[in-house]
OpenMM code with the backbone's topology and positions (N, CA, C; nanometers):
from openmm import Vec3, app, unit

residues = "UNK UNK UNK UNK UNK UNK UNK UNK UNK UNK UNK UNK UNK UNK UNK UNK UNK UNK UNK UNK UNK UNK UNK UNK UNK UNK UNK UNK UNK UNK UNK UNK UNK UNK UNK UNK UNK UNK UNK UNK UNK UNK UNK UNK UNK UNK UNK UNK UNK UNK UNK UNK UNK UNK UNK UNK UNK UNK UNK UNK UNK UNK UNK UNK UNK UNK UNK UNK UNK UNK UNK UNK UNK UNK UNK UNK".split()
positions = [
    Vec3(0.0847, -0.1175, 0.0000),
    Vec3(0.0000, 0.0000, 0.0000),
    Vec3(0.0890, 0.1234, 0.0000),
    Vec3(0.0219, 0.2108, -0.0399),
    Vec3(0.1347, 0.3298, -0.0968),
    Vec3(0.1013, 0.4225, 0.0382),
    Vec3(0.2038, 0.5127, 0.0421),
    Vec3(0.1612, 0.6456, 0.1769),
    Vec3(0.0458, 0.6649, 0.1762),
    Vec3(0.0122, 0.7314, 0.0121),
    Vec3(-0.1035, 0.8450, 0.0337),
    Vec3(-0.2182, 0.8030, 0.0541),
    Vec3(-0.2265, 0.6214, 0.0169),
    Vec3(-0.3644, 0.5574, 0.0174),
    Vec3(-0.3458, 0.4881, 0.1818),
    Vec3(-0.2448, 0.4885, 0.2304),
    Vec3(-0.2526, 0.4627, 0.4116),
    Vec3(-0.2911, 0.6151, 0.5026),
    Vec3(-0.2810, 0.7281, 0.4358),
    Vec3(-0.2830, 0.8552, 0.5058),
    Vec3(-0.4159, 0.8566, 0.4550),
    Vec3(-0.5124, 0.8517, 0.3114),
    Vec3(-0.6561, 0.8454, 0.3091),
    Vec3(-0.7423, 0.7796, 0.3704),
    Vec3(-0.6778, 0.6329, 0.4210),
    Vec3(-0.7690, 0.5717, 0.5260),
    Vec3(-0.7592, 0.6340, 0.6353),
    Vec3(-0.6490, 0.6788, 0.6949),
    Vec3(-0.6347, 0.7173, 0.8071),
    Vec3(-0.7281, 0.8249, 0.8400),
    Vec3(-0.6972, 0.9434, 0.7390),
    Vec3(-0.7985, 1.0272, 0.7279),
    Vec3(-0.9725, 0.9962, 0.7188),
    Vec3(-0.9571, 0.9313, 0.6844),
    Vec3(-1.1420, 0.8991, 0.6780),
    Vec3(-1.1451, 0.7952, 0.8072),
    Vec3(-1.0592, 0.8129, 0.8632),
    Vec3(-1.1108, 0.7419, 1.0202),
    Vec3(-1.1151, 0.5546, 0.9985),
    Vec3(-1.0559, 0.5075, 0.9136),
    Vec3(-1.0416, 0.3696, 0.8699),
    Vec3(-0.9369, 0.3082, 0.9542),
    Vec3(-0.9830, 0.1762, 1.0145),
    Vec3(-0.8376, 0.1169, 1.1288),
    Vec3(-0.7922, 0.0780, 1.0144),
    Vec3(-0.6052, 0.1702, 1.0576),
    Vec3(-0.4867, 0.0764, 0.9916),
    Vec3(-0.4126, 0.0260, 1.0231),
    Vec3(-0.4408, -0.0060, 1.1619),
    Vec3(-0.3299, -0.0719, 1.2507),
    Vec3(-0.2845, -0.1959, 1.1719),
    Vec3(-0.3689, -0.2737, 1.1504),
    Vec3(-0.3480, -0.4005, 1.0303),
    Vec3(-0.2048, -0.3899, 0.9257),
    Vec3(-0.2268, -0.2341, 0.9057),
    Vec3(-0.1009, -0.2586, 0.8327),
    Vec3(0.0207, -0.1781, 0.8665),
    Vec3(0.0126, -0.1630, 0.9482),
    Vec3(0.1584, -0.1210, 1.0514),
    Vec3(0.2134, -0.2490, 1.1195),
    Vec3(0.3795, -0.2397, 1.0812),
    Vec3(0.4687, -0.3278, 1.1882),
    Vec3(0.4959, -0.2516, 1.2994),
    Vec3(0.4148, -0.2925, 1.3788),
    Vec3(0.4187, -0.2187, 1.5108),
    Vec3(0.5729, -0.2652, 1.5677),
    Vec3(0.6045, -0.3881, 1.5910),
    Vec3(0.6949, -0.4896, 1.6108),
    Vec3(0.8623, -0.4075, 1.5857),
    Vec3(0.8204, -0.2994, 1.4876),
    Vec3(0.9520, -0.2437, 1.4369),
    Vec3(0.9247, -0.1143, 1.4219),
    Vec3(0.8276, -0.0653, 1.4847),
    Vec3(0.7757, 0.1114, 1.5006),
    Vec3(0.9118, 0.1625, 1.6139),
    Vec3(0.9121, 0.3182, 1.5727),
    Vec3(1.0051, 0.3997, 1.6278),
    Vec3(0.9665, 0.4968, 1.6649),
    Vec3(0.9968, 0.5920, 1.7924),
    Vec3(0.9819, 0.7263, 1.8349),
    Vec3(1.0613, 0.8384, 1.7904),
    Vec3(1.0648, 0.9145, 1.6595),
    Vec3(1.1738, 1.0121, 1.6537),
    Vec3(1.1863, 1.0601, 1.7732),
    Vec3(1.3022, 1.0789, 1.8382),
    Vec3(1.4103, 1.1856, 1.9062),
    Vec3(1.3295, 1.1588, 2.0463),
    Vec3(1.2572, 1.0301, 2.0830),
    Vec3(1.2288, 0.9494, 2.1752),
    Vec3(1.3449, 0.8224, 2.2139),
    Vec3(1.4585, 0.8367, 2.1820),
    Vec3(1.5532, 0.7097, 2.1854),
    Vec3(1.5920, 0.7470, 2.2940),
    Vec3(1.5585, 0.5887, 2.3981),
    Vec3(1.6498, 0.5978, 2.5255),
    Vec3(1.7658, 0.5688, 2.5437),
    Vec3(1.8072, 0.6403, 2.6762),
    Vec3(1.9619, 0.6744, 2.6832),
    Vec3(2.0159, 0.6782, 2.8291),
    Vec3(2.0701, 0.5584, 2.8872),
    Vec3(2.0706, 0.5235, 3.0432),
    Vec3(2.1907, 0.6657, 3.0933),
    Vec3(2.1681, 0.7201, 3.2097),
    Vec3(2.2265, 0.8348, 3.2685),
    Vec3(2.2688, 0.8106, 3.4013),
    Vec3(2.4087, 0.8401, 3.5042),
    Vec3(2.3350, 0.8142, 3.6355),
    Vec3(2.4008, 0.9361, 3.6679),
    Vec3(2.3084, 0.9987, 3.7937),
    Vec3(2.3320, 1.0709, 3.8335),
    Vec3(2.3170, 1.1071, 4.0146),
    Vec3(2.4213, 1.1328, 4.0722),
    Vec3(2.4018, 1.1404, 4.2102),
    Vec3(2.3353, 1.2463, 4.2867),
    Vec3(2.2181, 1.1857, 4.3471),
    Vec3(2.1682, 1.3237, 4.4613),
    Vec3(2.2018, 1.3123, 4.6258),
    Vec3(2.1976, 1.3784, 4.6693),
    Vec3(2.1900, 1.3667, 4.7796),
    Vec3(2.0692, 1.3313, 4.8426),
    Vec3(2.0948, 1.2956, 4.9536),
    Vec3(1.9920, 1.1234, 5.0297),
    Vec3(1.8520, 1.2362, 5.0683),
    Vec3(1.8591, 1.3909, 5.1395),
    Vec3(1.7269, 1.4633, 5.1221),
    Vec3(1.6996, 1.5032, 5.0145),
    Vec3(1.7456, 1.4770, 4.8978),
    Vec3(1.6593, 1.4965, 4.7726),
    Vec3(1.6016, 1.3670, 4.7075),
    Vec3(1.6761, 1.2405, 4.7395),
    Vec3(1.6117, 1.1152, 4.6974),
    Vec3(1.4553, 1.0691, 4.7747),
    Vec3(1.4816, 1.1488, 4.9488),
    Vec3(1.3725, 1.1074, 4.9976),
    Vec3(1.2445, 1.2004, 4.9322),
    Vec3(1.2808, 1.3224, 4.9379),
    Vec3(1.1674, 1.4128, 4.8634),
    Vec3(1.1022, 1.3895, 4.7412),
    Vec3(1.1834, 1.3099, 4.6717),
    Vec3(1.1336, 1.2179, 4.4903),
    Vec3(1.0300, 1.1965, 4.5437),
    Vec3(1.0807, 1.0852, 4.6335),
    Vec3(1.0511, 0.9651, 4.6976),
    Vec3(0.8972, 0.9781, 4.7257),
    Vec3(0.8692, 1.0859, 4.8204),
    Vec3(0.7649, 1.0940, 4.8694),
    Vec3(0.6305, 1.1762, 4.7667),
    Vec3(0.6697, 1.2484, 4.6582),
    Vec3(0.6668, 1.3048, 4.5828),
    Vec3(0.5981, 1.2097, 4.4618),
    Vec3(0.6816, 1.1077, 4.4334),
    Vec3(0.6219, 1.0137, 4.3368),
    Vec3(0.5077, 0.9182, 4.4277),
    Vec3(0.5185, 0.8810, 4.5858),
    Vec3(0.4673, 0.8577, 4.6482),
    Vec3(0.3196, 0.8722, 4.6299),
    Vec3(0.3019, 1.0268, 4.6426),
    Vec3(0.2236, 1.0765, 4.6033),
    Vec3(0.0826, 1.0967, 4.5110),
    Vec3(0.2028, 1.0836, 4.3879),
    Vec3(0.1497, 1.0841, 4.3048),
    Vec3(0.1028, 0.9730, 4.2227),
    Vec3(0.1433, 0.8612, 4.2766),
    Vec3(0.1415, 0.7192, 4.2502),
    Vec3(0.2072, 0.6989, 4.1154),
    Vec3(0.3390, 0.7404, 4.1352),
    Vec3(0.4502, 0.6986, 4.0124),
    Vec3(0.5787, 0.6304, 4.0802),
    Vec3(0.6716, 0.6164, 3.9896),
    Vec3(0.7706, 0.5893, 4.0341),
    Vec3(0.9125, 0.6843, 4.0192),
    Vec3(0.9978, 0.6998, 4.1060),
    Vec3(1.1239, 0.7722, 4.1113),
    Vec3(1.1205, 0.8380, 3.9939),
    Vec3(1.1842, 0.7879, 3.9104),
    Vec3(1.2336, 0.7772, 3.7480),
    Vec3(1.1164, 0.8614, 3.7266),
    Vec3(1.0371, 0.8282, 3.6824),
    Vec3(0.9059, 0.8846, 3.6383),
    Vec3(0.8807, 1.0305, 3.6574),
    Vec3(0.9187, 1.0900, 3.8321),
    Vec3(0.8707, 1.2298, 3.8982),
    Vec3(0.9740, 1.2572, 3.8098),
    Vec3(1.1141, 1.1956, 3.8154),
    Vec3(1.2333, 1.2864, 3.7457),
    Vec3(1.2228, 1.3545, 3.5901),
    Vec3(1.1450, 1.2365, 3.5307),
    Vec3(1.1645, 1.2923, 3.3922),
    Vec3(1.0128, 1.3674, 3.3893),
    Vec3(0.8513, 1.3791, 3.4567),
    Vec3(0.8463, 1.4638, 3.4033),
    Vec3(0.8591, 1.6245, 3.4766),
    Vec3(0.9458, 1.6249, 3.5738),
    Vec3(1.0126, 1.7519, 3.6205),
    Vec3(1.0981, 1.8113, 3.5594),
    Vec3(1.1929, 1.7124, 3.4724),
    Vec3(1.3026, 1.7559, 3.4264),
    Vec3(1.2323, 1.7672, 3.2498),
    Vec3(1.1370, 1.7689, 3.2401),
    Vec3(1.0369, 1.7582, 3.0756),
    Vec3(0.9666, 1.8970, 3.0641),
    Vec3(0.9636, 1.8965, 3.2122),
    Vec3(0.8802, 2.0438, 3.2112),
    Vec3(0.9389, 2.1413, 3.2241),
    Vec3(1.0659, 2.1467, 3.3147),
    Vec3(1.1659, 2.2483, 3.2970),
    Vec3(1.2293, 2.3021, 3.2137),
    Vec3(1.2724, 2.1806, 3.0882),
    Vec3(1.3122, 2.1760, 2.9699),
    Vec3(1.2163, 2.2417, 2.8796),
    Vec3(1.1192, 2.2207, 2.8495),
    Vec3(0.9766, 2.2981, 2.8109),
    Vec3(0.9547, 2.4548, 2.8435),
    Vec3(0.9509, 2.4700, 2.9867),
    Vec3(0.9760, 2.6444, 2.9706),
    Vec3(1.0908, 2.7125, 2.9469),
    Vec3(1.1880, 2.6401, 2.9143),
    Vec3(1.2997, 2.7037, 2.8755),
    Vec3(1.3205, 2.7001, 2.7019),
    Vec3(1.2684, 2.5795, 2.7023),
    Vec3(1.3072, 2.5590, 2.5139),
    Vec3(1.1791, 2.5071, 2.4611),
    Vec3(1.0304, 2.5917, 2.4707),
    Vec3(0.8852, 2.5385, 2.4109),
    Vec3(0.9187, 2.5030, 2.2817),
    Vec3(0.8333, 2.3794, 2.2174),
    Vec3(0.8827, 2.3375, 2.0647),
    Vec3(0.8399, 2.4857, 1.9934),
] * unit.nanometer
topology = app.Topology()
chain = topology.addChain("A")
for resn in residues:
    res = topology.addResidue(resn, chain)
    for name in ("N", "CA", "C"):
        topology.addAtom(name, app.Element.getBySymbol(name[0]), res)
């Protein structure tokens, strides 16, 4: 099937999941990338309690704190 006749179904609201390899789908400029970085033990507990909270995990409060910071500094 060609683009423009997968972007016309799409457009008229037609499932095309059928013909997507999901199996081998990609996120532009979504590629993960392991980091470590040290805090100190009252800032790990504050995540901590923080994701607690919010019913997430560590990792999770970090990136979207550090998503949003990034965002008011550099909006797309």
């Amino acid at each position: 099937m060609k683009a423009t006749e997968l972007d016309r179904r799409f457009d008229d609201g037609d499932d095309i999941t059928d013909e997507l390899d999901l199996d081998n789908a990609r996120r532009p400029l979504r590629k993960q990338k392991r980091v470590n970085v040290d805090f100190p033990t009252w800032m790990i507990d504050s995540l901590d309690r923080e994701a607690a909270r919010l019913g997430v995990t560590r990792q999770s409060i970090i990136k979207i704190w550090l998503a949003e910071r990034l965002e008011q500094h550099h909006p797309h």
